[in-house]
MIKOL-575949 format. One record per residue (C-alpha): residue in one letter; x negated, y negated, z negated; residue number from 1. Coordinates in Angstrom, 1 decimal. Layout:
<atoms>
(A,(X,Y,Z),NUM);
...
</atoms>
This chain:
<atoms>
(X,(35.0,1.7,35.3),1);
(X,(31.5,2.7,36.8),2);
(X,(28.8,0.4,37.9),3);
(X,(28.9,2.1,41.4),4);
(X,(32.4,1.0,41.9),5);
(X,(31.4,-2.6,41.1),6);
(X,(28.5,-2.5,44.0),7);
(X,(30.5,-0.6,46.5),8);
(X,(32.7,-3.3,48.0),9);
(X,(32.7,-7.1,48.8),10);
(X,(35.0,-8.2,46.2),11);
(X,(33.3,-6.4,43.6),12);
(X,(30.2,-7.3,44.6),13);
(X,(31.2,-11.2,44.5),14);
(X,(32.8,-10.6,41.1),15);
(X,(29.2,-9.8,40.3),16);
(X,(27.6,-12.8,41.7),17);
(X,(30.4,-15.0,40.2),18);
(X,(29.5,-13.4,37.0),19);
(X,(25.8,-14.1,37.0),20);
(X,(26.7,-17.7,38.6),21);
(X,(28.7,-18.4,35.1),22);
(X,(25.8,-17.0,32.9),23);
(X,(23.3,-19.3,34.6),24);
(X,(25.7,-22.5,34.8),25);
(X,(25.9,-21.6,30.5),26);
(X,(22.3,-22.3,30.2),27);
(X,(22.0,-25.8,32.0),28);
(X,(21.1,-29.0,30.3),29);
(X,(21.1,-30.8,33.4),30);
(X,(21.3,-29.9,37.4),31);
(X,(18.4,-27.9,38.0),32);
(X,(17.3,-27.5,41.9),33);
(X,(15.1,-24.5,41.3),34);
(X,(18.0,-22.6,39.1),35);
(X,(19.8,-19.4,40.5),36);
(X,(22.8,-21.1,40.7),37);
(X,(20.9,-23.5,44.0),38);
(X,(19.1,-20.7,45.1),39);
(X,(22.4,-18.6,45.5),40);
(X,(24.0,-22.3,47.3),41);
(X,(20.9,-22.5,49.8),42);
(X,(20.8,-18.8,50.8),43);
(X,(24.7,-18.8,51.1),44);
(X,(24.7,-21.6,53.2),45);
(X,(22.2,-21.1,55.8),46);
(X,(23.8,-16.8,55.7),47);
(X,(27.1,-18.0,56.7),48);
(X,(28.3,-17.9,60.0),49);
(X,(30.7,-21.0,59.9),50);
(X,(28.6,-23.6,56.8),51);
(X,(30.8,-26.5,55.8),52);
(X,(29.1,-29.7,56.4),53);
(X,(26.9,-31.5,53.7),54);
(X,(26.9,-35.1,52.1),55);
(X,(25.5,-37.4,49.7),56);
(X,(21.7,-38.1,49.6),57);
(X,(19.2,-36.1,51.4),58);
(X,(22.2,-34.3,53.4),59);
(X,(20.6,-34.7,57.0),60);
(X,(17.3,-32.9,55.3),61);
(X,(16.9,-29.5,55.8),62);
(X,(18.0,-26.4,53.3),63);
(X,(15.2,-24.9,51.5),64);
(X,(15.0,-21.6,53.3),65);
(X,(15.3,-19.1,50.4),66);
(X,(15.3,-15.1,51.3),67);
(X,(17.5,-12.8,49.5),68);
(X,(14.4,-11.2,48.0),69);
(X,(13.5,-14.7,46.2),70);
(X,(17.1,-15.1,45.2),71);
(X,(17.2,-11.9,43.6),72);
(X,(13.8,-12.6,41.6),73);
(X,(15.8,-15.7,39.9),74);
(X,(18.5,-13.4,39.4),75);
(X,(16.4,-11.0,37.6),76);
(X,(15.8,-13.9,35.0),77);
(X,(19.2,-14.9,34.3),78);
(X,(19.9,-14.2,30.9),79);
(X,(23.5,-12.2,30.6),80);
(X,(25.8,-13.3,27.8),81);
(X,(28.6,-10.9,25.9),82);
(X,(31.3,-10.0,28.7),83);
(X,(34.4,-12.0,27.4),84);
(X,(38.2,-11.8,28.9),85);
(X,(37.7,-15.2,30.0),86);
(X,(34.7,-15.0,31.8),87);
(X,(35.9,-11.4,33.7),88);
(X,(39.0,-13.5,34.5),89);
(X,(37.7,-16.6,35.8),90);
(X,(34.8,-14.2,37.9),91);
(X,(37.7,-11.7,39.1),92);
(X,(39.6,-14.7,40.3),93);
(X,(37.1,-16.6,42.4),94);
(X,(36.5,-12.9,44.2),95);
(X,(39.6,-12.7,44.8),96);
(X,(40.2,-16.5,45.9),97);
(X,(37.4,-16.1,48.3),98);
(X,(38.3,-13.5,50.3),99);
(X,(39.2,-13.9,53.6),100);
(X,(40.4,-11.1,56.3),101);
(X,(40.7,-13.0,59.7),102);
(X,(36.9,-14.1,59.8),103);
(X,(33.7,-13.3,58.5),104);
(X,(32.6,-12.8,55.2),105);
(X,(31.4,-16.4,53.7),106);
(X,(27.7,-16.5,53.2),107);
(X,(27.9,-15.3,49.4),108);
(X,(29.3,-12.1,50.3),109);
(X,(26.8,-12.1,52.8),110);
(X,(24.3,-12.3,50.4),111);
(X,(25.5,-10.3,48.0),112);
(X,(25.7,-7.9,50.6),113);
(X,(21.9,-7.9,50.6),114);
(X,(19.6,-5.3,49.7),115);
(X,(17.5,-7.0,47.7),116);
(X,(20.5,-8.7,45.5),117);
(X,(22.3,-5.4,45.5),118);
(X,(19.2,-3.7,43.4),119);
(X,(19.4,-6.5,41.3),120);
(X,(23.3,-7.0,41.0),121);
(X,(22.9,-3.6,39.4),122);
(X,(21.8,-5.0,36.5),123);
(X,(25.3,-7.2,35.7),124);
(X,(27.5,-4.2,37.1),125);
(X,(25.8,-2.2,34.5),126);
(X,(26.4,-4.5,31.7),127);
(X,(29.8,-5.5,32.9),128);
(X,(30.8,-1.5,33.2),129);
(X,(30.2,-1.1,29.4),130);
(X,(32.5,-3.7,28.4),131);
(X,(36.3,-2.8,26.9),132);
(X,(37.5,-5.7,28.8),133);
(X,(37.5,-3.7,32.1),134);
(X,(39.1,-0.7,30.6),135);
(X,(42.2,-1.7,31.9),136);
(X,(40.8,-2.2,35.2),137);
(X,(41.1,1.4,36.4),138);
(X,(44.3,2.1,34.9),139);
(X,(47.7,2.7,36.7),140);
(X,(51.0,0.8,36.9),141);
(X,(51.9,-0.5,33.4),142);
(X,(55.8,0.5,34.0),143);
(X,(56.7,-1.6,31.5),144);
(X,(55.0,-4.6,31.8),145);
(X,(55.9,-5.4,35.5),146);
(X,(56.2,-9.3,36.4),147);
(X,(57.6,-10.7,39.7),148);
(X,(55.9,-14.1,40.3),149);
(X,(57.6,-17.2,42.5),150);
(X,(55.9,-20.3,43.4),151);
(X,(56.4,-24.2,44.0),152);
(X,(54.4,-26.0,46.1),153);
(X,(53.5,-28.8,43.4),154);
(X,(54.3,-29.6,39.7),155);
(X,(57.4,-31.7,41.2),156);
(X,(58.9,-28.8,43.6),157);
(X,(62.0,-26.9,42.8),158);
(X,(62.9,-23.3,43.3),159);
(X,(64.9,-22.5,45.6),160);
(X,(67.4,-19.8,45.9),161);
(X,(66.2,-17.1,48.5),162);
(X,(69.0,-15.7,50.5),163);
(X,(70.9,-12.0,49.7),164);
(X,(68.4,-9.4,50.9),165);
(X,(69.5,-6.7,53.4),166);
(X,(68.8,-3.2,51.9),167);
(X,(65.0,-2.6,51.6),168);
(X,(65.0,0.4,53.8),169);
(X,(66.9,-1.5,56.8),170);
(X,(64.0,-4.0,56.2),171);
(X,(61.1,-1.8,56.2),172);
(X,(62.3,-0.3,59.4),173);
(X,(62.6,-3.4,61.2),174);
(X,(59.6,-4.4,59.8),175);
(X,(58.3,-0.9,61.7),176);
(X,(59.8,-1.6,64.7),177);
(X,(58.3,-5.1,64.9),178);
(X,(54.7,-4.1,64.2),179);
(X,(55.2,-1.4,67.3),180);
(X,(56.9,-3.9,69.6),181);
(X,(54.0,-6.1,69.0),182);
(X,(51.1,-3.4,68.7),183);
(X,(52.6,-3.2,72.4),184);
(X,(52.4,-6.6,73.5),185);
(X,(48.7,-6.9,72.1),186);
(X,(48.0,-4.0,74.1),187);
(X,(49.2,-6.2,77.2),188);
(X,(48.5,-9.4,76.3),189);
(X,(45.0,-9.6,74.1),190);
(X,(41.8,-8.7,75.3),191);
(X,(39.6,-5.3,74.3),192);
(X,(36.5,-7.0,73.3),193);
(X,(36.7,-7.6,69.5),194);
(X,(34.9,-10.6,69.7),195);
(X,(37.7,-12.5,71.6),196);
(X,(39.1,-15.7,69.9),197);
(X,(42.5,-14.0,69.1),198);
(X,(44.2,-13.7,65.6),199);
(X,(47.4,-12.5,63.9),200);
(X,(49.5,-11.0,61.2),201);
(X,(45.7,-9.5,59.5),202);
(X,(47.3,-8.0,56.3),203);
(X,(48.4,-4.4,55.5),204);
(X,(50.8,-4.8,53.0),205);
(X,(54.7,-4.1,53.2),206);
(X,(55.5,-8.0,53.7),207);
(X,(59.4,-7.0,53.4),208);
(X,(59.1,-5.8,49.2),209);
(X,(58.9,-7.0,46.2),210);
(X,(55.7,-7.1,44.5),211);
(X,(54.5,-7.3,40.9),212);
(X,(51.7,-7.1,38.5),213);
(X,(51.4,-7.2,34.3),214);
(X,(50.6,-9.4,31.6),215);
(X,(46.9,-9.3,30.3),216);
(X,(46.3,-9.2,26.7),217);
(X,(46.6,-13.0,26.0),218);
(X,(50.1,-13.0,27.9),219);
(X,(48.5,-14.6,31.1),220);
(X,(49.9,-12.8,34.4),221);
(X,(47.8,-11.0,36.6),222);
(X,(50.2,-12.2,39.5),223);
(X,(49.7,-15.8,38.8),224);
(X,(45.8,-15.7,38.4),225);
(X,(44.8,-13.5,41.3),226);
(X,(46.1,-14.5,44.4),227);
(X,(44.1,-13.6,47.5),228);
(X,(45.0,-16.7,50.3),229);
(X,(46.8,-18.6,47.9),230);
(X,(47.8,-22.0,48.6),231);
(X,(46.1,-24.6,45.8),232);
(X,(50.2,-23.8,44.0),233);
(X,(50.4,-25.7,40.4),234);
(X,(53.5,-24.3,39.6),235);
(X,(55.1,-20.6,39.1),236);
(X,(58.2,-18.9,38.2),237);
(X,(57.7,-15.3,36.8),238);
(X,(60.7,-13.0,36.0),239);
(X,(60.5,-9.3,34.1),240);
(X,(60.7,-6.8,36.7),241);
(X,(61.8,-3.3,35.3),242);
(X,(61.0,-0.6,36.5),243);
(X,(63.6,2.4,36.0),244);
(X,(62.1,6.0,35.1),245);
(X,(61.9,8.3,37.7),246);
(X,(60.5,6.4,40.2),247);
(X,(56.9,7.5,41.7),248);
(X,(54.3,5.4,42.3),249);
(X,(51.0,6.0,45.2),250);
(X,(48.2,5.2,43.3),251);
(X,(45.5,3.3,45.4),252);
(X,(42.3,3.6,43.1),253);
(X,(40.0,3.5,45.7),254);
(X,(39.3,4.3,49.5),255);
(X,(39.9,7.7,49.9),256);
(X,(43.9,7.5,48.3),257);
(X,(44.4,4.5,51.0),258);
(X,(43.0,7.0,54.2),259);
(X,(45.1,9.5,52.3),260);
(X,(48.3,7.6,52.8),261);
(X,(46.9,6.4,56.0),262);
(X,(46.5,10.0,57.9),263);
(X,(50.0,10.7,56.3),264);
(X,(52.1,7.9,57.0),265);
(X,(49.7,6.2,60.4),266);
(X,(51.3,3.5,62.1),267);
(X,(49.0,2.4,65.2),268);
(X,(47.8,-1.4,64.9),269);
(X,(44.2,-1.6,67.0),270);
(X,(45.2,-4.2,69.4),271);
(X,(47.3,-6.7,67.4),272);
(X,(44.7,-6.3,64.2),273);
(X,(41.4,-5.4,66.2),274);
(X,(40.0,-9.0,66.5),275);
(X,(40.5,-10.2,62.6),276);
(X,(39.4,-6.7,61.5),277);
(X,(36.1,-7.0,63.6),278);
(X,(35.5,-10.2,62.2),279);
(X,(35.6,-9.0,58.7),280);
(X,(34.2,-5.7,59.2),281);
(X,(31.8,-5.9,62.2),282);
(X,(33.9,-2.9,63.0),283);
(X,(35.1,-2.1,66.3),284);
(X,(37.6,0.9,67.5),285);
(X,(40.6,2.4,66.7),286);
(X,(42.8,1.0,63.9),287);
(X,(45.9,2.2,61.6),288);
(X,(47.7,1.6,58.2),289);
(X,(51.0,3.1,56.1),290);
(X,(54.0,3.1,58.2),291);
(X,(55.9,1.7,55.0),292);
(X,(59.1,2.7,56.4),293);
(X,(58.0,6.5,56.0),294);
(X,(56.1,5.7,52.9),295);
(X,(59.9,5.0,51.2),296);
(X,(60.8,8.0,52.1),297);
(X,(58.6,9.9,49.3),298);
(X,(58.0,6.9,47.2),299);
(X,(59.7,4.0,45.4),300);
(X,(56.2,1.8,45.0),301);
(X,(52.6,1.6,45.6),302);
(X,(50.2,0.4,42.9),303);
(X,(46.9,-1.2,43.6),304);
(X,(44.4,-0.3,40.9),305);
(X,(41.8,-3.1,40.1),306);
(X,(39.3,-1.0,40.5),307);
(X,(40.6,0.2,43.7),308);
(X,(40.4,-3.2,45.0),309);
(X,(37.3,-4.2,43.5),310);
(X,(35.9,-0.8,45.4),311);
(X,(37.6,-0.9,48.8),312);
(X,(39.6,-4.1,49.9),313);
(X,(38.2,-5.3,53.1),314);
(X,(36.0,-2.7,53.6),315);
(X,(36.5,-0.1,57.0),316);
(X,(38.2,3.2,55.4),317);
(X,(37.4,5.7,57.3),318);
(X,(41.1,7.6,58.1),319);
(X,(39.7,10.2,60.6),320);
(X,(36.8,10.9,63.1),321);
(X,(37.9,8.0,65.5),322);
(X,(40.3,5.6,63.2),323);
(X,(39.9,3.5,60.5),324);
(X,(42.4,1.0,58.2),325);
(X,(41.4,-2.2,55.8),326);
(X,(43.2,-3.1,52.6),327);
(X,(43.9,-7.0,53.4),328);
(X,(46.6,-9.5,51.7),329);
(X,(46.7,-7.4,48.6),330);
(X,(45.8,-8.7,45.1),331);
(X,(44.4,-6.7,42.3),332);
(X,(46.8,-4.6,40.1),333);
(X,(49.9,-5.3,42.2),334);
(X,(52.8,-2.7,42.9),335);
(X,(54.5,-3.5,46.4),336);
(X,(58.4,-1.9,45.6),337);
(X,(59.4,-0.2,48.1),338);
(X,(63.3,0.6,46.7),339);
(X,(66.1,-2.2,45.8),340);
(X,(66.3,-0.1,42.6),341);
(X,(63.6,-2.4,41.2),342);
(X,(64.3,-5.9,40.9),343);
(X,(63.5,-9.5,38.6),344);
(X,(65.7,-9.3,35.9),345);
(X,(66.0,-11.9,32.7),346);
(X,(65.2,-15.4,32.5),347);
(X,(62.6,-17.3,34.2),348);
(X,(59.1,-18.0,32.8),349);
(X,(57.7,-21.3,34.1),350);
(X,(54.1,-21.6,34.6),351);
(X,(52.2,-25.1,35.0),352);
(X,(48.4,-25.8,36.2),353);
(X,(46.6,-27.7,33.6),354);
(X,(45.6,-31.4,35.1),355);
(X,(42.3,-29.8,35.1),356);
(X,(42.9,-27.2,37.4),357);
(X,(41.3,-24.3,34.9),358);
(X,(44.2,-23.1,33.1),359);
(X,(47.3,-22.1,33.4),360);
(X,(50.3,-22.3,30.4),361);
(X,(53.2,-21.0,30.0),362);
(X,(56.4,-23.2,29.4),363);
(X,(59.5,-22.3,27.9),364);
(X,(62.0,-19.6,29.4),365);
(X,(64.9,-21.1,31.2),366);
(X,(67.6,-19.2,32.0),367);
(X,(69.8,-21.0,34.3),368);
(X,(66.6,-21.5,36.4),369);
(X,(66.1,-19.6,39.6),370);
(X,(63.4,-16.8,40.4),371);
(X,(62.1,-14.6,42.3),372);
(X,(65.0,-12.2,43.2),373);
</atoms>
């Protein structure tokens, strides 16, 4: 793991900011308005395009109107503690929590965006890269530590049974078929100006498979604590999911492997995905992404590094001279199956949301229970 990698994308680059957010919140006796922490709130807030309304005293006052050049000066004095598990974790999942494909980037990645809080974000990717906690980060599919993850809406919800699949290669071919049917009713229908208020489907993963992700070293699951878009779930069911040998895996560890399997595999998506894709690019032209139907054809999954995503999801991957592709909707370290020969197998793991909304633990296995399938 390199600190370059850290400062190349937007979700590395909030990882960062998270990072140095939790090292100053450490040092606090009491609120302190002239901290990092309220410089990075005020700066945020007045960068982002759509700011959530205030309240509580003083609300109708204006925001102090802090630069990013006096933000990162407070940076610079944040004192940065040893790099612990539970710190990466809880900084890894907030960048993951806040991204967001179909609009603009919030006003912390904004700001982190920055030049003057890049030069100084250097200084935590730096420390961060030297840690052994991220050494795991760049590594590929742990084959045998794969988890399939379910979830209930509340602590009271039920699973339910998920109807018989059809075969996973009928599915990812009507899945293709869909996405050209309606890549030729946007092309009718939705205007060519990027900035038009138009949305849709803004993700570029194989929505028809299975997808898992391993256990960390304290037997948490990356698939329960990294969710990108997730729903506020305080409830879910994880199942093994093994994964037979033989099988090959497309390693996404950065941009160029997803504009690799992009000019490969290139399925043609600029009118149904060029509105959310401007918003969270600024880009504007021609747009494509894996034609997971083909992709099955040489391939049984793809595997998401951490690094990879930290690097390049939501950024504009240059495929060729004239089109370009975004990873959106995937989490970091998940494997998207793309063949029924891997599948949950075992009993189910239940997993409950402390009442404090930091933790998750794990309950006993239940085997009659049903899971993900």
């Amino acid at each position: 793991m390199t600190a370059n990698a850290l400062l190349t994308g937007p979700r590395g680059r909030r990882l960062l900011l998270e990072f140095a957010r939790e090292a100053d919140r450490a040092t606090w006796q009491s609120y302190d308005r002239s901290s990092f922490n309220s410089a990075v709130f005020y700066a945020a807030h007045n960068l982002d395009p759509n700011p959530g309304v205030l309240y509580g005293p003083g609300a109708d006052e204006p925001l102090p109107d802090l630069p990013p050049e006096e933000v990162a000066r407070k940076l610079s004095t944040v004192l940065l503690p040893e790099v612990t598990a539970a710190v990466l974790r809880s900084a890894l999942g907030m960048a993951v929590d806040n991204a967001r494909y179909w609009q603009e980037p919030d006003g912390e990645d904004i700001l982190a965006a920055t030049t003057p809080m890049r030069r100084e974000l250097r200084r935590v990717a730096d420390h961060i890269a030297q840690s052994p906690h991220v050494d795991w980060w760049p590594t590929e599919v742990a084959r045998d530590d794969q988890w399939s993850v379910g979830w209930a809406d509340s602590a009271e919800s039920s699973v339910q049974q998920p109807p018989e699949q059809e075969p996973l290669t009928d599915c990812l071919v009507a899945w293709r078929d869909r996405v050209v049917d309606q890549e030729a009713k946007a092309e009718r229908e939705r205007p060519q100006d990027p900035k038009a208020n138009f949305s849709g489907e803004w993700w570029s993963f194989p929505g028809e498979a299975r997808c898992s992700a391993r256990s960390l070293d304290d037997g948490l699951l990356a698939g329960v604590l990294f969710i990108e878009d997730s729903m506020g779930w305080e409830r879910a069911f994880a199942r093994r999911m093994p994964v037979p040998s033989g099988i090959e895996v497309f390693e996404i560890d950065g941009a160029d492997a997803w504009a690799d399997l992009c000019r490969r595999f290139p399925l043609e998506v600029t009118a149904q995905k060029r509105h959310d894709w401007y918003r969270t690019t600024g880009r504007d032209g021609r747009w494509v992404m894996p034609d997971w139907s083909r992709v099955a054809e040489m391939y049984g999954g793809v595997h998401l590094t951490v690094t990879g995503y930290l690097a390049a999801a939501g950024t504009a991957i240059d495929v060729d001279e004239d089109a370009a592709s975004v990873i959106a909707g995937w989490a970091p370290d998940e494997t998207h199956w793309l063949t029924d020969a891997v599948r949950p197998d075992g009993d189910v793991v239940e997993w409950m949301l402390d009442d404090d909304r930091d933790h998750w633990r794990r309950k006993t296995a239940r085997a009659g229970d049903a899971g993900p399938q």
